[in-house]
N, C-alpha and C positions, 0 to 999 in steps of 0.2 A: 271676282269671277274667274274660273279656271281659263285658260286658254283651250280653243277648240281640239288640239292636238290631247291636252290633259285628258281631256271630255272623252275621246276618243278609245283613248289609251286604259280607262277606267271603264268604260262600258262593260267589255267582254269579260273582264273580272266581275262587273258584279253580276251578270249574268251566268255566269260561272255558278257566283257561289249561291245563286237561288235554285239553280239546278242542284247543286248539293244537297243543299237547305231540304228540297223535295224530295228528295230520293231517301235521304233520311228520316222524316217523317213516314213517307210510303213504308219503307223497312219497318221500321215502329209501329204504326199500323198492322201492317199483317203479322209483325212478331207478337202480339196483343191478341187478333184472331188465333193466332196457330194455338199461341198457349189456351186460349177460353174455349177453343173445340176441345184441344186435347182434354182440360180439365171437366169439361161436359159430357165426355168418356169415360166411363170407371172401368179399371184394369181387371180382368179377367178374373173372375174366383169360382173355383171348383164346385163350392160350394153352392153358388146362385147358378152358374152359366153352364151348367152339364144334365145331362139328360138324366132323369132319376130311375129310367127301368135298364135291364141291361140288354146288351149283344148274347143270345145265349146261342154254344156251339153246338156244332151239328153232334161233333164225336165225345165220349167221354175222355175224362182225361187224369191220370196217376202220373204225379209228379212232371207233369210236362209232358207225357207220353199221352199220344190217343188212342181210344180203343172205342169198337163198334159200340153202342149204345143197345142192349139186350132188354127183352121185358120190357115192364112198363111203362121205362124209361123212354123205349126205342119207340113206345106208340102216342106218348104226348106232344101236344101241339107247343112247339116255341117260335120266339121268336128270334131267327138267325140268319147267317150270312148280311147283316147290316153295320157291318164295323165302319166299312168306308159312307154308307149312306146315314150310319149318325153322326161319326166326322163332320160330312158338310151341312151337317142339318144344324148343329153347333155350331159352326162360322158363321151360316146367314141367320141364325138367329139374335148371334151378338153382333154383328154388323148390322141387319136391317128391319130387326123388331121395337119395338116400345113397351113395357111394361106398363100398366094402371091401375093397381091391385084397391085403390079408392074408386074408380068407377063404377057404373050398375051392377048387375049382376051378370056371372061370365055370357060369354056368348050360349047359344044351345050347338049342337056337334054338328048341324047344316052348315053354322056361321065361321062358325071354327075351322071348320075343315076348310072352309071356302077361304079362311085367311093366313092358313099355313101352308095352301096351294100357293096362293095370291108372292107369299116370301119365298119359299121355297125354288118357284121359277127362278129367281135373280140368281145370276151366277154368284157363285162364292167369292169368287178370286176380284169383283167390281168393288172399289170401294164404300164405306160404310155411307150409309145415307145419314143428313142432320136431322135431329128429334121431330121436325113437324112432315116430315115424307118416310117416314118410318109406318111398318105394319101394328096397328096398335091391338093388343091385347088385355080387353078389360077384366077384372076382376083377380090378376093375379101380380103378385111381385116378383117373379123372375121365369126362367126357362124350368129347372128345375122342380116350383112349386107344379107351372102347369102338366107337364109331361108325369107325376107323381098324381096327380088328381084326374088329367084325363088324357091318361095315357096310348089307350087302345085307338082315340080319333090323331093324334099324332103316328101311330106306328101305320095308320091309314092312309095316310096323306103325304107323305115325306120322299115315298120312291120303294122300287123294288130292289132288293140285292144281287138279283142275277148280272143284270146290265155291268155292273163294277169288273166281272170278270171278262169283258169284251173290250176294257175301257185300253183306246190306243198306246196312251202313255205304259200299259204296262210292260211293251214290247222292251223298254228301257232294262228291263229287268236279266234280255237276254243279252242284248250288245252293249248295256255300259255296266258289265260286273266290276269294273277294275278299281283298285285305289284314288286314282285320281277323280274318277264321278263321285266318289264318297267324299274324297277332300274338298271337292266344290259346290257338293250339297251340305256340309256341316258349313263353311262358309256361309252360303246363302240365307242357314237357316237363323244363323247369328243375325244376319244383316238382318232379316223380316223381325224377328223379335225383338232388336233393337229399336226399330221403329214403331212399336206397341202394337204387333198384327200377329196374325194365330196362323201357323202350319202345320197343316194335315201331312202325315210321313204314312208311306206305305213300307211296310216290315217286312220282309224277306230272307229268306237262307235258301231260295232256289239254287241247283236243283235237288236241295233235300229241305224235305217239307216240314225241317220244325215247324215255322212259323211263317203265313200266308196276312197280315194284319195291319191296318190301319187306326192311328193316334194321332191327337192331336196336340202338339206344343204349342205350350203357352207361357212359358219362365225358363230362364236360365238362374240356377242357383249357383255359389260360391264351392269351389270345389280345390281338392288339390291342384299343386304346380301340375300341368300338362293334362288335366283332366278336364273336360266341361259338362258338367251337369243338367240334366232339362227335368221338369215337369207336365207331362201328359194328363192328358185327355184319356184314359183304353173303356173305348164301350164298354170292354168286357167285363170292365169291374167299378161302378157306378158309385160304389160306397168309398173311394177316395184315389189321391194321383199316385200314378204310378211313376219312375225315374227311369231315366234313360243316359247313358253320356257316350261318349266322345274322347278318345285316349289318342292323345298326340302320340304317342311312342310307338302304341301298335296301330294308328289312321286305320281308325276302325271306330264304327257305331257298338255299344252294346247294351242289352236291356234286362232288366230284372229278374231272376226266378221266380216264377208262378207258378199256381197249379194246373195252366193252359201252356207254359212255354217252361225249357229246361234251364233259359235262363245262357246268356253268353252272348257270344258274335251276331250281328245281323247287319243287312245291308238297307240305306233307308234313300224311300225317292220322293220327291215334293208330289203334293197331286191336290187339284183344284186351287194352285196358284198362277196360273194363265189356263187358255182357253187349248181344248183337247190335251192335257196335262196327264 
């Protein structure tokens, strides 16, 4: 038998190492959760998680240039100024919907409506909710199928597009024009993508109004030395991503030529990733 001093002297060690012991398992444990939510999350595709009608603009447009909408044109009904309001319609839908394309048949447009209001409340920027506190919509297999089939009770229910132009964060636009807000936004925007989360970018070249617009990133692609590449979300054009990057040499955002933008420089701000953003 040990002597009581031995006894003594052993104790604290193996209490020690049970406290290890625990805290190593606990780790285990939640490295087991993190990975089986993450894996219970499927990563973002354009193809399922985007809205299938478009943003349609107010002005016509040659080569990037706008011009007043005449005739016909000037007197049809579209549906516009919603870039930023299907942005976040697109984030809480993959954050805090459920598809069930084997359940009954879809809702009718009372029930519907009632449960794209019901999602739509939730802030964007709150994290995603687990599959059984999720908004459930039956009879369809993604964002995309629905808003494609019943589109007109989604463009009903989502929000109005005037409100975007009042929204506080956009003051950002007049006192952080400089380089360094843009080096701490491309920053930022890395870090949120890295952690498998979607940011909405408001587009800018105030105070000259190429472009007034809001996208949503969802990928960083592999690009040259000093170049970072992204793949968007643009309301505007529903039928596939559009590219955006990131030039370390001239710390500057720039985005694609379209038939809406002439394509070059623009300055990008996060918005609906904290609260009055």
């Amino acid at each position: 038998m040990a002597p009581p001093a031995d006894r003594a002297a052993r104790s604290p060690q193996k209490s020690m190492r049970n406290k290890i012991g625990s805290a190593i398992i606990v780790a285990l444990i939640a490295g087991v959760s993190c990975r089986s939510a993450e894996a219970g999350t499927p990563p973002f595709r354009f193809d399922r998680d985007t809205v299938g009608f478009a943003n349609m603009t107010v002005f016509e447009y040659q080569n990037g240039i706008a011009h007043l909408r005449r005739g016909e044109s000037a007197k049809q009904k579209r549906y516009t100024r919603r870039c930023f309001v299907l942005c976040r319609t697109t984030m809480q839908f993959k954050k805090f919907a459920r598809f069930d394309p084997h359940a009954p048949p879809p809702l009718d447009d009372g029930d519907l409506a009632k449960r794209i209001r019901q999602l739509t409340r939730r802030a964007a920027w709150r994290d995603p909710l687990p599959d059984d506190e999720r908004v459930v919509f039956p009879g369809y297999a993604n964002l995309r199928q629905l808003s494609k089939a019943r589109g007109f009770i989604l463009q009903r229910n989502i929000g109005y597009g005037w409100p975007t132009y009042w929204r506080l964060g956009n003051a950002r636009t007049f006192f952080e024009p400089g380089i360094g807000y843009q080096e701490r936004t491309h920053e930022k925007l890395n870090a949120v993508l890295n952690r498998g989360d979607l940011f909405v970018g408001f587009l800018t070249t105030l105070p000259h109004l190429r472009i007034n617009h809001a996208v949503l990133f969802y990928a960083r692609e592999a690009g040259p030395t000093g170049i970072d590449r992204y793949l968007v979300y643009d309301p505007n054009h529903p039928e596939g991503p559009r590219r955006l990057w990131w030039s370390q040499r001239e710390r500057s955002f720039e985005y694609e030529k379209d038939w809406d933008f002439v394509g070059g420089r623009i300055r990008v701000y996060q918005i609906y990733g904290v609260p009055l953003q």
